[in-house]
C-alpha positions as YAML, in Angstrom:
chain: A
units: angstrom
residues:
- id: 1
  name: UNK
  ca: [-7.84, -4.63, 2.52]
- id: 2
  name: UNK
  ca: [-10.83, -6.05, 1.17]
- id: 3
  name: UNK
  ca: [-10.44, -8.91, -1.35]
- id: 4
  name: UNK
  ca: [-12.55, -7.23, -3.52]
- id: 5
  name: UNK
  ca: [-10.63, -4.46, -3.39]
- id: 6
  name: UNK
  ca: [-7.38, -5.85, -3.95]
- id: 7
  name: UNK
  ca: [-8.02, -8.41, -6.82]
- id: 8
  name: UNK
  ca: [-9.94, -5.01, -8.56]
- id: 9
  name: UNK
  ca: [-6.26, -3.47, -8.10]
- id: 10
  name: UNK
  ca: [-3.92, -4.21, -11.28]
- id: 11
  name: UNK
  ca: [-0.39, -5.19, -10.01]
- id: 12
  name: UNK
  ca: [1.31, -1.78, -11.06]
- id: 13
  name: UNK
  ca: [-0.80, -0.09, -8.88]
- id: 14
  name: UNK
  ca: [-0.35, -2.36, -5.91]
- id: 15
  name: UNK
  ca: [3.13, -1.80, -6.46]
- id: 16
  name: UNK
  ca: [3.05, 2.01, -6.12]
- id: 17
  name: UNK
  ca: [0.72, 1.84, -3.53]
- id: 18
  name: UNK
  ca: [3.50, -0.32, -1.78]
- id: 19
  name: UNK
  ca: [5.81, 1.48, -2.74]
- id: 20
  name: UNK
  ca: [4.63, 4.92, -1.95]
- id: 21
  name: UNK
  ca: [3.83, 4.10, 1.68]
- id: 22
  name: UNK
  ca: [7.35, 2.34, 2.16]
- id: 23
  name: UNK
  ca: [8.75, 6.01, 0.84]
- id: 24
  name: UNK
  ca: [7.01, 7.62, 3.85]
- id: 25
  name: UNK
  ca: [8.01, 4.85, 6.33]
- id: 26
  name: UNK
  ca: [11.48, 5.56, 5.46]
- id: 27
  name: UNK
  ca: [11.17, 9.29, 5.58]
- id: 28
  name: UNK
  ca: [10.01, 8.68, 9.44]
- id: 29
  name: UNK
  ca: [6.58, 8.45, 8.95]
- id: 30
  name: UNK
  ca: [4.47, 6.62, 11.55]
- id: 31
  name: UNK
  ca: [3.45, 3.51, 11.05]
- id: 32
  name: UNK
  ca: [-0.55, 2.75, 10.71]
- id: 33
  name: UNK
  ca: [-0.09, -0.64, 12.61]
- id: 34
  name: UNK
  ca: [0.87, -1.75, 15.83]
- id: 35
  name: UNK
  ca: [4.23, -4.47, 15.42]
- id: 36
  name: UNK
  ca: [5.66, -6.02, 18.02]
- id: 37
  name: UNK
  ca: [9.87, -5.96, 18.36]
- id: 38
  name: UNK
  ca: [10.03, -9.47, 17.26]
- id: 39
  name: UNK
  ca: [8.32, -9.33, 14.14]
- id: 40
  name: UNK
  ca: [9.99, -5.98, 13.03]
- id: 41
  name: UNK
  ca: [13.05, -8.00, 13.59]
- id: 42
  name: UNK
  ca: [11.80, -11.11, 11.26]
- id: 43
  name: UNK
  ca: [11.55, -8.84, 8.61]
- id: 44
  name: UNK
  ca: [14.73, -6.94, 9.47]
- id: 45
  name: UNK
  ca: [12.90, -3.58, 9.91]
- id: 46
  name: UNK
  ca: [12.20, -3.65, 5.99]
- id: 47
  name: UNK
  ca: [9.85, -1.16, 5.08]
- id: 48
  name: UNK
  ca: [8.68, -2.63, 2.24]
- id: 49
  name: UNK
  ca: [7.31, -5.74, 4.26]
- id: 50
  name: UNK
  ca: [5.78, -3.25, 7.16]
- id: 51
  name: UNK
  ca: [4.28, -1.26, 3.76]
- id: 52
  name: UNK
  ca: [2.78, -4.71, 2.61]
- id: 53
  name: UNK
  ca: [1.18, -5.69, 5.98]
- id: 54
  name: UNK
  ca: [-0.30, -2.59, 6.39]
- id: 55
  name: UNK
  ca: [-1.65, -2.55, 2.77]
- id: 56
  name: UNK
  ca: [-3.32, -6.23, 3.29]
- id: 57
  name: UNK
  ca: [-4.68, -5.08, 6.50]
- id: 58
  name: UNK
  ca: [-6.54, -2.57, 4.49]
- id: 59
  name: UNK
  ca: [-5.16, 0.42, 6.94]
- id: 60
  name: UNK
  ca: [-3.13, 2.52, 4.22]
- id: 61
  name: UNK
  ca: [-5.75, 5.86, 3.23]
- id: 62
  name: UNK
  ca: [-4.40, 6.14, -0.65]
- id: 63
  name: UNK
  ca: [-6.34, 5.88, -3.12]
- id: 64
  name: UNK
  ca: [-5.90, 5.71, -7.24]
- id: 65
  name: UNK
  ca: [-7.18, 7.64, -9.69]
- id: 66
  name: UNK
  ca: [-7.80, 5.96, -12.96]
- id: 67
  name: UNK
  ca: [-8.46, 8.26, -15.74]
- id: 68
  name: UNK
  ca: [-11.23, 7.30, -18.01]
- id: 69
  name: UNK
  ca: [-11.24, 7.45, -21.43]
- id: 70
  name: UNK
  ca: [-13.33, 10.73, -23.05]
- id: 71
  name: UNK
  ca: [-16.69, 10.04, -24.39]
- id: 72
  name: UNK
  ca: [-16.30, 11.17, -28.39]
- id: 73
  name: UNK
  ca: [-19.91, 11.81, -29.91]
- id: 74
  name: UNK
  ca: [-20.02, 12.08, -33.71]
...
């Protein structure tokens, strides 16, 4: 991910972000990078830390949606 990118992201929504994709890793979803044996077991197959590699490699395709606040004309 961009640096741009992620410093324009607040912390919450880093956190679902992570979050969300760690969800579908668990569910048996496949995972957007390649990782060899030996670091899957450094991080003891935690999907939270494969979740967090992928989002700082910039690979994960989820976005955010910020609503805006309505424009109120008098």
């Amino acid at each position: 991910m961009s640096k741009n990118l992620a410093e324009k992201l607040t912390k919450y929504e880093r956190a679902r972000i992570i979050g969300a994709r760690a969800l579908q890793i668990a569910m048996g979803a496949p995972l957007l990078l390649t990782i060899s044996p030996e670091d899957l077991g450094k991080i003891k197959y935690s999907t939270i830390e494969v979740a967090k590699k992928e989002f700082l490699e910039g690979v994960l395709p989820i976005t955010i949606k910020r609503p805006l606040p309505q424009k109120i004309e008098i």
